[in-house]
C-alpha beads as a LAMMPS data file, in Angstrom:
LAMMPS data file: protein, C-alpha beads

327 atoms
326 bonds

1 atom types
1 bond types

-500.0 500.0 xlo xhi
-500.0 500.0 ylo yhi
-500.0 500.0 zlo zhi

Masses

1 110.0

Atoms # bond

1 1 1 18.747 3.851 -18.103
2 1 1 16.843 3.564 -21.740
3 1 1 14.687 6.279 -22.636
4 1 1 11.645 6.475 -20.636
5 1 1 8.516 6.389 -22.790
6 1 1 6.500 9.987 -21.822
7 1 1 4.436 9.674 -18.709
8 1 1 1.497 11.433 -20.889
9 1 1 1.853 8.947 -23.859
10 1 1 1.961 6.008 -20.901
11 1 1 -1.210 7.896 -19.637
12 1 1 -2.845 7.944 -22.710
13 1 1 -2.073 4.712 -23.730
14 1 1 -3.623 3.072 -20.436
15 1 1 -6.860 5.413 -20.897
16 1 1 -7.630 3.686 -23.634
17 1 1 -7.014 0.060 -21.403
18 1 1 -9.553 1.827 -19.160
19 1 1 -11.947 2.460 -21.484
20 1 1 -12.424 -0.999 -22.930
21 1 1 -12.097 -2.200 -19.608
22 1 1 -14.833 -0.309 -18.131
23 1 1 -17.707 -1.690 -20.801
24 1 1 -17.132 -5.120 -18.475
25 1 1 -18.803 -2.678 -15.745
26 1 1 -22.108 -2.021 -14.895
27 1 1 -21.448 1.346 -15.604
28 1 1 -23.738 3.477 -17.820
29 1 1 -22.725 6.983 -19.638
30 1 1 -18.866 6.768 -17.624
31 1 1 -16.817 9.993 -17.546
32 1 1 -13.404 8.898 -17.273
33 1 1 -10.779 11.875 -15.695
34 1 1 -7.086 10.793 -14.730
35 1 1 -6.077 10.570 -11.179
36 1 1 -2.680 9.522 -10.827
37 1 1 0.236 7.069 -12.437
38 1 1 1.954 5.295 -10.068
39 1 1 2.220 1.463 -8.721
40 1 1 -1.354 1.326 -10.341
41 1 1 -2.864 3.857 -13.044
42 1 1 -6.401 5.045 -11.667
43 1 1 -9.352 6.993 -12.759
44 1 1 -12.297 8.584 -11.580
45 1 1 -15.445 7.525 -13.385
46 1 1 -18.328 9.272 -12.843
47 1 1 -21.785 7.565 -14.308
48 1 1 -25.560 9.254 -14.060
49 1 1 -25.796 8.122 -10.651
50 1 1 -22.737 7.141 -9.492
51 1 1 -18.770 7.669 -8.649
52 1 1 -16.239 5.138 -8.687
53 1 1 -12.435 4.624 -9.122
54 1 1 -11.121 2.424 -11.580
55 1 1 -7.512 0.913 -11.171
56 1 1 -5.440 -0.121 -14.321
57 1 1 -2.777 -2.190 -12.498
58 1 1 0.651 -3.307 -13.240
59 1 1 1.915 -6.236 -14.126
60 1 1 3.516 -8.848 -12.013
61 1 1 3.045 -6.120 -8.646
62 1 1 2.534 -8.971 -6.967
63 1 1 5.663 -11.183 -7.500
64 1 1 6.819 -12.772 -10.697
65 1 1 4.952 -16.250 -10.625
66 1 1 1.457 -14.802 -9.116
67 1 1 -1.367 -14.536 -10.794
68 1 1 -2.504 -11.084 -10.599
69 1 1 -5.839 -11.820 -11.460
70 1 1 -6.542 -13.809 -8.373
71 1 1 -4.174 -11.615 -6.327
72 1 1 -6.332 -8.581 -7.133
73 1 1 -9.809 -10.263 -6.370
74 1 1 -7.895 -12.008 -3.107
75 1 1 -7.821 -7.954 -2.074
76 1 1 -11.649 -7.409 -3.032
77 1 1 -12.539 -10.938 -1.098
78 1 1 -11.329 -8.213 2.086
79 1 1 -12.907 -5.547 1.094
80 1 1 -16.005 -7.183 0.889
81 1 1 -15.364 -8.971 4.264
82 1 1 -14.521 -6.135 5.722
83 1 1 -17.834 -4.370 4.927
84 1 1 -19.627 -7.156 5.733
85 1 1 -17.858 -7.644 9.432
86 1 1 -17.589 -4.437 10.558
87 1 1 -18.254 -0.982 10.140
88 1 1 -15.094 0.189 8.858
89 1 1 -15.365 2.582 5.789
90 1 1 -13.800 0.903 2.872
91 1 1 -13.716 0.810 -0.945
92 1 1 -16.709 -1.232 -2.111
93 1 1 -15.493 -3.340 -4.842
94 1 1 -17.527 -3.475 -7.852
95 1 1 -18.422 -7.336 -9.863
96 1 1 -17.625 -7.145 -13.573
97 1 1 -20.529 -8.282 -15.655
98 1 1 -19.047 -11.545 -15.755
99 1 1 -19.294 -11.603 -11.648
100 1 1 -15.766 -11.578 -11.645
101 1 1 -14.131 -8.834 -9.167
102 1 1 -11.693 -7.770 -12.097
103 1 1 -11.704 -7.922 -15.998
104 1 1 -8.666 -8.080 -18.229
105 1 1 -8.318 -5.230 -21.057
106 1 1 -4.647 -5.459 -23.454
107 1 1 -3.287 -7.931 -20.750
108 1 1 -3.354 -5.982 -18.428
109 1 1 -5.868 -6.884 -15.006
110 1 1 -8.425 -4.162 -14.000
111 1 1 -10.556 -3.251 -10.907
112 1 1 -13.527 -1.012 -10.266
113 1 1 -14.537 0.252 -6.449
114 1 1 -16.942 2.669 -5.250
115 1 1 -15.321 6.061 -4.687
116 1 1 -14.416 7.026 -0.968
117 1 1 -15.113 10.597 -0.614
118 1 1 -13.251 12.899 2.278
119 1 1 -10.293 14.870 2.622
120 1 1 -6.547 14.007 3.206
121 1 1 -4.584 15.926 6.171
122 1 1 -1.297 14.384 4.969
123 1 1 0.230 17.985 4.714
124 1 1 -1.464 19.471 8.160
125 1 1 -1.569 16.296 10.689
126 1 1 -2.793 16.603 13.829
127 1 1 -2.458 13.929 16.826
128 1 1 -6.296 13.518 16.627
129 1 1 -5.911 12.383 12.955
130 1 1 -3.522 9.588 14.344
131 1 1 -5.925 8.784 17.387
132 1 1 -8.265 7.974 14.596
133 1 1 -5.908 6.207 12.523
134 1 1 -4.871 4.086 15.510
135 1 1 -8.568 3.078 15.929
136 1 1 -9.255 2.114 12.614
137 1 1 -5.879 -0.093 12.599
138 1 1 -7.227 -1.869 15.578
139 1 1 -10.778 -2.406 14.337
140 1 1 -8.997 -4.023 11.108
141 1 1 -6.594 -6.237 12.856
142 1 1 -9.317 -7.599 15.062
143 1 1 -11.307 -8.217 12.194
144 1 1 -8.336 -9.977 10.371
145 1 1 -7.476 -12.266 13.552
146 1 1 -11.328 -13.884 13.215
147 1 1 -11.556 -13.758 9.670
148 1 1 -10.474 -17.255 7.729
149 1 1 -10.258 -16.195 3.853
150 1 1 -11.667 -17.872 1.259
151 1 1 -10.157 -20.879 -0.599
152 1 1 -7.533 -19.497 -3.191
153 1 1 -6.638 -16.390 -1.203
154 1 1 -3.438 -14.928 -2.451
155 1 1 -1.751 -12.181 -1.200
156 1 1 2.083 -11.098 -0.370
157 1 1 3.898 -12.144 2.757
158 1 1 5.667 -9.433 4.389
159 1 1 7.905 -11.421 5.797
160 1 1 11.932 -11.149 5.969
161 1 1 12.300 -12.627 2.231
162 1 1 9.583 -10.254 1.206
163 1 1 11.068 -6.906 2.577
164 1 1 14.761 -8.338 1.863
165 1 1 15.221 -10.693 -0.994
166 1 1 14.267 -11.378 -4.182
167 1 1 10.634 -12.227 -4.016
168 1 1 9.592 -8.825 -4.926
169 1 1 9.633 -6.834 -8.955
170 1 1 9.180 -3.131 -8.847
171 1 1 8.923 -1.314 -11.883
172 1 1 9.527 -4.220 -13.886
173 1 1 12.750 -5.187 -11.980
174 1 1 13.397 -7.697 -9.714
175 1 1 13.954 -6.625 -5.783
176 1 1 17.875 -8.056 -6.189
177 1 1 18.014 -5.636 -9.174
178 1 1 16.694 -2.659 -7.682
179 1 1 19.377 -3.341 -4.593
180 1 1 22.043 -2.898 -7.050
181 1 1 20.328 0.199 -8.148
182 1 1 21.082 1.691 -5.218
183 1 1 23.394 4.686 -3.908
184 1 1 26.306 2.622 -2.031
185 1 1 25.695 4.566 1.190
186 1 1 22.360 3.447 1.237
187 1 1 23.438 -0.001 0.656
188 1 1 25.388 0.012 3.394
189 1 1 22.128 1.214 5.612
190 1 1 19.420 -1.017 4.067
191 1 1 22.573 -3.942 4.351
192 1 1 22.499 -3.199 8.235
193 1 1 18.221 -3.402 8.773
194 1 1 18.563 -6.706 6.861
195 1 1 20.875 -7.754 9.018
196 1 1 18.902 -6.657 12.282
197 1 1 15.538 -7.325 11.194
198 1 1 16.608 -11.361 10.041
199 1 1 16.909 -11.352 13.820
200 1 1 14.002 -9.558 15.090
201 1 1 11.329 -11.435 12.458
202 1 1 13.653 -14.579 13.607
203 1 1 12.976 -14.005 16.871
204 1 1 9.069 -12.552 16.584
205 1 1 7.971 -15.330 14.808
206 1 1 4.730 -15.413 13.023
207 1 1 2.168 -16.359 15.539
208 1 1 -1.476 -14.855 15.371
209 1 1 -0.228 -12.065 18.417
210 1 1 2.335 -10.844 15.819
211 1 1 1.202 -11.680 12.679
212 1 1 -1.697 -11.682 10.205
213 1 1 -3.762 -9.553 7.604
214 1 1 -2.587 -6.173 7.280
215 1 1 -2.950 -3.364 5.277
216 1 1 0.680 -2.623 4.723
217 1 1 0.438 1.127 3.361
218 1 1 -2.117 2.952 5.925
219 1 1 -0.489 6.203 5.993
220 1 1 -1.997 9.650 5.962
221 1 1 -2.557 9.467 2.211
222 1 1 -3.771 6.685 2.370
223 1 1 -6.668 7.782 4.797
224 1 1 -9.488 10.230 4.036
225 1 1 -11.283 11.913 7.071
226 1 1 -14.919 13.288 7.032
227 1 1 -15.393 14.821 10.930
228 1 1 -15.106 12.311 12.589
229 1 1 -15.578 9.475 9.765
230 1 1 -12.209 7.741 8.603
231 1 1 -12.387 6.190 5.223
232 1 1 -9.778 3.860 4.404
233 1 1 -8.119 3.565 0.605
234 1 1 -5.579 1.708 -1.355
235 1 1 -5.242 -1.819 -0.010
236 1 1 -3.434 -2.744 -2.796
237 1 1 -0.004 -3.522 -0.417
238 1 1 -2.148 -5.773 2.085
239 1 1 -0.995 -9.168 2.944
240 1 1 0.492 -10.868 5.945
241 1 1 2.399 -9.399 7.381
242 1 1 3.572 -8.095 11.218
243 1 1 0.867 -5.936 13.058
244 1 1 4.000 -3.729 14.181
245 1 1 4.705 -3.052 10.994
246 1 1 0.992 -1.366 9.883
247 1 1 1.818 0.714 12.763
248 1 1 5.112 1.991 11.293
249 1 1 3.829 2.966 8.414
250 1 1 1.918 6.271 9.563
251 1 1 4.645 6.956 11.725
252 1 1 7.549 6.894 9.090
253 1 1 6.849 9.972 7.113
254 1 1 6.765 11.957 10.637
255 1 1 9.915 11.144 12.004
256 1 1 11.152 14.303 11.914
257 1 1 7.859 16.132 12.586
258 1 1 8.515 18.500 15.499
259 1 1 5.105 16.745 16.926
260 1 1 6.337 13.261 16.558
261 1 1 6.167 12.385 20.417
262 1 1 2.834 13.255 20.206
263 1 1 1.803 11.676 17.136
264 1 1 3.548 8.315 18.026
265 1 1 1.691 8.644 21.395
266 1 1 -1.936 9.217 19.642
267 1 1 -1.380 6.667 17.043
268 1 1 -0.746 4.007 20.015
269 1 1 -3.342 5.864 22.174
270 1 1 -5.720 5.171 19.410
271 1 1 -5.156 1.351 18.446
272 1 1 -5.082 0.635 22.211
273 1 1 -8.720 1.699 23.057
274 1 1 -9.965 -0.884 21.081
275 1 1 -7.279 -3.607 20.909
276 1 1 -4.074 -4.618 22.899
277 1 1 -0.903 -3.141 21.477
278 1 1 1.328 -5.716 20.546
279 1 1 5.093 -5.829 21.831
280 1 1 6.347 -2.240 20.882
281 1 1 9.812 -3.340 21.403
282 1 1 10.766 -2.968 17.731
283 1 1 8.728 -0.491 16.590
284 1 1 11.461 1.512 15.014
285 1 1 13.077 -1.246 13.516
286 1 1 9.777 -1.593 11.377
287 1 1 9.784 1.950 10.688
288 1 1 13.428 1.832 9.232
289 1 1 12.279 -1.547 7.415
290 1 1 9.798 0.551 5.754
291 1 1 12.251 3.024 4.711
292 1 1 13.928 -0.307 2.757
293 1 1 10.791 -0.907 1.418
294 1 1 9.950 2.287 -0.175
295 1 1 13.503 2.698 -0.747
296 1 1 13.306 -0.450 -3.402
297 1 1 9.760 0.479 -4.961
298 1 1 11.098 3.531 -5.507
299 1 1 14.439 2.518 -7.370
300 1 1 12.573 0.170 -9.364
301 1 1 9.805 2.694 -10.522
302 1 1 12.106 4.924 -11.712
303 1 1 13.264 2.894 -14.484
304 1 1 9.550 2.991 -15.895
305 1 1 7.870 6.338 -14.638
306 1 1 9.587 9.704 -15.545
307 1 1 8.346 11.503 -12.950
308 1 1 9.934 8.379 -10.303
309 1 1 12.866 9.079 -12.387
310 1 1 12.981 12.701 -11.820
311 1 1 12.770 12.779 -8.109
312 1 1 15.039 9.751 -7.593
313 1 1 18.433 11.312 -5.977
314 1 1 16.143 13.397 -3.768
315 1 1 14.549 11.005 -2.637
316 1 1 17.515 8.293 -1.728
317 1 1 19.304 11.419 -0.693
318 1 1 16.029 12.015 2.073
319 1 1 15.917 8.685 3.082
320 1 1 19.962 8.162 3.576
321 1 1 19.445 11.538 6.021
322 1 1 16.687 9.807 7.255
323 1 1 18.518 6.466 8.681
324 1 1 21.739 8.306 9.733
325 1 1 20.194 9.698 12.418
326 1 1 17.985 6.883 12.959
327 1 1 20.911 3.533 13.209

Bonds

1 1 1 2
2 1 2 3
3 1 3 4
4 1 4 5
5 1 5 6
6 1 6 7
7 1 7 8
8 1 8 9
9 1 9 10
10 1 10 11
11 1 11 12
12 1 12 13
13 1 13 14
14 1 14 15
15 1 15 16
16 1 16 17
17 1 17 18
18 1 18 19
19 1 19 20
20 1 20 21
21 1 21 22
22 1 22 23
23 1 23 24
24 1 24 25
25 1 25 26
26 1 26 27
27 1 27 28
28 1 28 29
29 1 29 30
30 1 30 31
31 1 31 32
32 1 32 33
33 1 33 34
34 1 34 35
35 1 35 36
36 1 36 37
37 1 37 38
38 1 38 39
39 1 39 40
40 1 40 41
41 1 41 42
42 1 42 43
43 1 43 44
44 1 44 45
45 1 45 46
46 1 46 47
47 1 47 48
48 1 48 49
49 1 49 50
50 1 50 51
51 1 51 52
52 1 52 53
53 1 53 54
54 1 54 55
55 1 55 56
56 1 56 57
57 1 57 58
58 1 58 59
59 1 59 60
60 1 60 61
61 1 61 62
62 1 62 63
63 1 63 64
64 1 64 65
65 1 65 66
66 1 66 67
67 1 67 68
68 1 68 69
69 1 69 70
70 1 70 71
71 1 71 72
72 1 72 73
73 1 73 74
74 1 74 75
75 1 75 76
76 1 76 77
77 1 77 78
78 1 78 79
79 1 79 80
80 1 80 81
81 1 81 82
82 1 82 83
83 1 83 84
84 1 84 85
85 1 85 86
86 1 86 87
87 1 87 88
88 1 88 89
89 1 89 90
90 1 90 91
91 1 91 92
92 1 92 93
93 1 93 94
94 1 94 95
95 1 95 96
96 1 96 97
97 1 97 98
98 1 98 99
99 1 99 100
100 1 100 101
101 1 101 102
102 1 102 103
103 1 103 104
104 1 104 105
105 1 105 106
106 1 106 107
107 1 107 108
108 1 108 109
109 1 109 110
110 1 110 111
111 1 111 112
112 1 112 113
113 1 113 114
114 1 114 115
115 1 115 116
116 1 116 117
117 1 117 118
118 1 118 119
119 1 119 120
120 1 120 121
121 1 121 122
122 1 122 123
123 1 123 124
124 1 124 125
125 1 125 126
126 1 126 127
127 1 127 128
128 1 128 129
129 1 129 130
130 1 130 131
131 1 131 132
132 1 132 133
133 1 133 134
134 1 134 135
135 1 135 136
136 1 136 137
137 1 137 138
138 1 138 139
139 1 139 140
140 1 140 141
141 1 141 142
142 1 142 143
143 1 143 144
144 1 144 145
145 1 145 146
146 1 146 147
147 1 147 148
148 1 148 149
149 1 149 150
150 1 150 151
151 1 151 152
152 1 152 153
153 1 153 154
154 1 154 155
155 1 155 156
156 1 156 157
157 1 157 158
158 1 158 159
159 1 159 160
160 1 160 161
161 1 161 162
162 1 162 163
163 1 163 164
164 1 164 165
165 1 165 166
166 1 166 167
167 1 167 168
168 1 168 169
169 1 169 170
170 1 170 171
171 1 171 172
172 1 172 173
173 1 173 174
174 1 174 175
175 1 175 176
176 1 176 177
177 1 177 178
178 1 178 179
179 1 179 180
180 1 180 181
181 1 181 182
182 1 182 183
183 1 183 184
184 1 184 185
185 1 185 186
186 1 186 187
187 1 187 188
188 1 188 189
189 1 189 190
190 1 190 191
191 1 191 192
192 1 192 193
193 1 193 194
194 1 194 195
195 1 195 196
196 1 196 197
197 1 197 198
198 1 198 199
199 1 199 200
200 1 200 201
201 1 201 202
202 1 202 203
203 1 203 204
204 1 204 205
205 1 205 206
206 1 206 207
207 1 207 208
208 1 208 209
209 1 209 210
210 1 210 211
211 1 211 212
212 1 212 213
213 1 213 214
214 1 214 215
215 1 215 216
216 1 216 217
217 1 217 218
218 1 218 219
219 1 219 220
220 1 220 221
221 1 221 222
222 1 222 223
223 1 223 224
224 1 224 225
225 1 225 226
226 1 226 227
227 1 227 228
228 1 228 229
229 1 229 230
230 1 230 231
231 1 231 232
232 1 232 233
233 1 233 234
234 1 234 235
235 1 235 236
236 1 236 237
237 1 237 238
238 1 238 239
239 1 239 240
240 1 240 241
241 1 241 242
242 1 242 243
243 1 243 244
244 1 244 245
245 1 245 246
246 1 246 247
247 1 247 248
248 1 248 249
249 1 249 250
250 1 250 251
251 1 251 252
252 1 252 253
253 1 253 254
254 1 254 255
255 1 255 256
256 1 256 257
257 1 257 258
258 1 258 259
259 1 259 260
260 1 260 261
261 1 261 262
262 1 262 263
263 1 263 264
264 1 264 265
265 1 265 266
266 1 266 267
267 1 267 268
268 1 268 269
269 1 269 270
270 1 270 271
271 1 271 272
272 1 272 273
273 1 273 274
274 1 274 275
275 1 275 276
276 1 276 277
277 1 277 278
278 1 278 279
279 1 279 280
280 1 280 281
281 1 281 282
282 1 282 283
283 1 283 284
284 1 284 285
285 1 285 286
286 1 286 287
287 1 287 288
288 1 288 289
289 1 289 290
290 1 290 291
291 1 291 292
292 1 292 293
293 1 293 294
294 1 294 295
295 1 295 296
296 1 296 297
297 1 297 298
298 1 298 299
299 1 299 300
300 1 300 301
301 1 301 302
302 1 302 303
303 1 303 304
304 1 304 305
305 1 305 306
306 1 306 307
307 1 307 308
308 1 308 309
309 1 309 310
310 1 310 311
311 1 311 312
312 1 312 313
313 1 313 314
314 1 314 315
315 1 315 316
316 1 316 317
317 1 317 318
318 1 318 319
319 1 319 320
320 1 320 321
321 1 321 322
322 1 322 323
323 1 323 324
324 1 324 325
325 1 325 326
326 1 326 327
């Protein structure tokens, strides 16, 4: 692996991205203060009257080919729906002075959204956090079924190719490189859900009782609660994609969690008070298909970001535990 540029010089260099981006904002006096360096580089900006979050994001995150531009304001079209349908609690997204959702500062495409305020419980989760969470997920997927996007709507497909080729680039690598960046044992594992899920999406199909507009990363982080208020962040994952898999995502993390039963049960408790569960049948098969995924972004991200780098043989060691005791 070359030598990683710092993560505070890559900070610092993308502050200064953020600042010229901002003054494209209707933003007056903004107080910029780093949040975190990840898939995207965000920061809170706080104005006289105001709070918002403003996302620096990466290059070609969605696919080499796609325009990120219209990929990013395809995910603000959503949000904006989604305000406007229900009464889900989600980013607002913010119009550049231009009226465009997103400006473009060094190359590099930018978004602002109003600030979600609440607290995470990703450390101390409860089954009524999940209950919650399940609601939410069906109040979004209902909205998604009766909701035709606008013309020029471009998101990812979650679909086998998607999870399992080359369609992907983390990190500034192509998905077919970050397989070969892979420990061999987990290879062999992520090798075997291919395998199984080619059937299982085969055989699911992509029919409007299995498939649409999903959020694609809705776990506990992901989620801020306020009593009994959920706020949803981060939609920057959501595309089509298979309703069981936005309901393996919250469950993946807790696998393990001596209160998993109960959490799975909530979760499903949750999403079925206001919408029909769909088919269940492969439920875990999504949740090890999620292992591949993060499995991947993670790989690739560690060629870029130090601190990816850093954790990356804990991490593929975790998530080789992980699907040992799961195939």
């Amino acid at each position: 692996m070359p030598e990683l540029e710092s993560k505070r010089a890559q900070v610092a260099r993308i502050r200064r991205t953020a600042v010229r981006a901002l003054a494209d904002f209707p933003v007056e006096e903004p107080r910029l203060t780093f949040i975190a360096h990840g898939e995207n580089t965000t920061f809170r900006v706080d104005s006289r009257d105001a709070r918002y979050l403003l996302r620096v994001h990466r290059p070609n995150r969605h696919g080499p080919g796609v325009d990120s531009r219209l990929a990013v304001g395809s995910e603000l079209d959503w949000l904006a729906a989604l305000q406007a349908d229900t009464e889900l609690n989600v980013p607002t997204p913010i119009r550049a002075r231009s009226g465009q959702w997103t400006t473009v500062a060094d190359g590099l495409v930018c978004s602002l959204l109003g600030w979600q305020a609440g607290r995470m419980q990703s450390a101390n989760p409860r089954p009524v956090h999940f209950r919650r969470l399940g609601g939410v997920l069906a109040r979004l997927h209902d909205q998604a079924s009766g909701w035709t996007p606008p013309a020029g709507f471009v998101r990812m497909r979650w679909d086998w190719e998607t999870f399992f080729g080359n369609t992907m680039e983390y990190g500034g690598v192509s998905a077919a490189g970050c397989w070969d960046l892979l420990p061999a044992p987990v290879r062999a594992q992520f090798d075997e859900i291919a395998r199984r899920m080619r059937t299982v999406m085969a055989d699911l199909g992509s029919g409007p009782d299995v498939f649409g507009l999903i959020h694609a990363d809705l776990h506990l982080e992901n989620a801020l609660f306020d009593r009994d208020t959920v706020r949803l962040i981060d939609f920057d994952d959501c595309g089509f994609g298979y309703w069981l898999y936005d309901l393996a995502v919250p469950l993946w993390e807790y696998r393990s969690h001596p209160d998993h039963a109960e959490i799975r049960a909530a979760l499903l408790a949750g999403y079925a008070e206001t919408r029909e569960l769909p088919d269940l049948t492969h439920l875990d098969n999504f949740i090890a298909t999620r292992d591949v995924a993060f499995g991947l972004w993670f790989a690739g991200m560690a060629q870029v970001n130090p601190s990816f780098a850093a954790d990356l043989n804990k991490v593929m060691t975790s998530i080789q535990k992980a699907l040992t005791q799961a195939l």
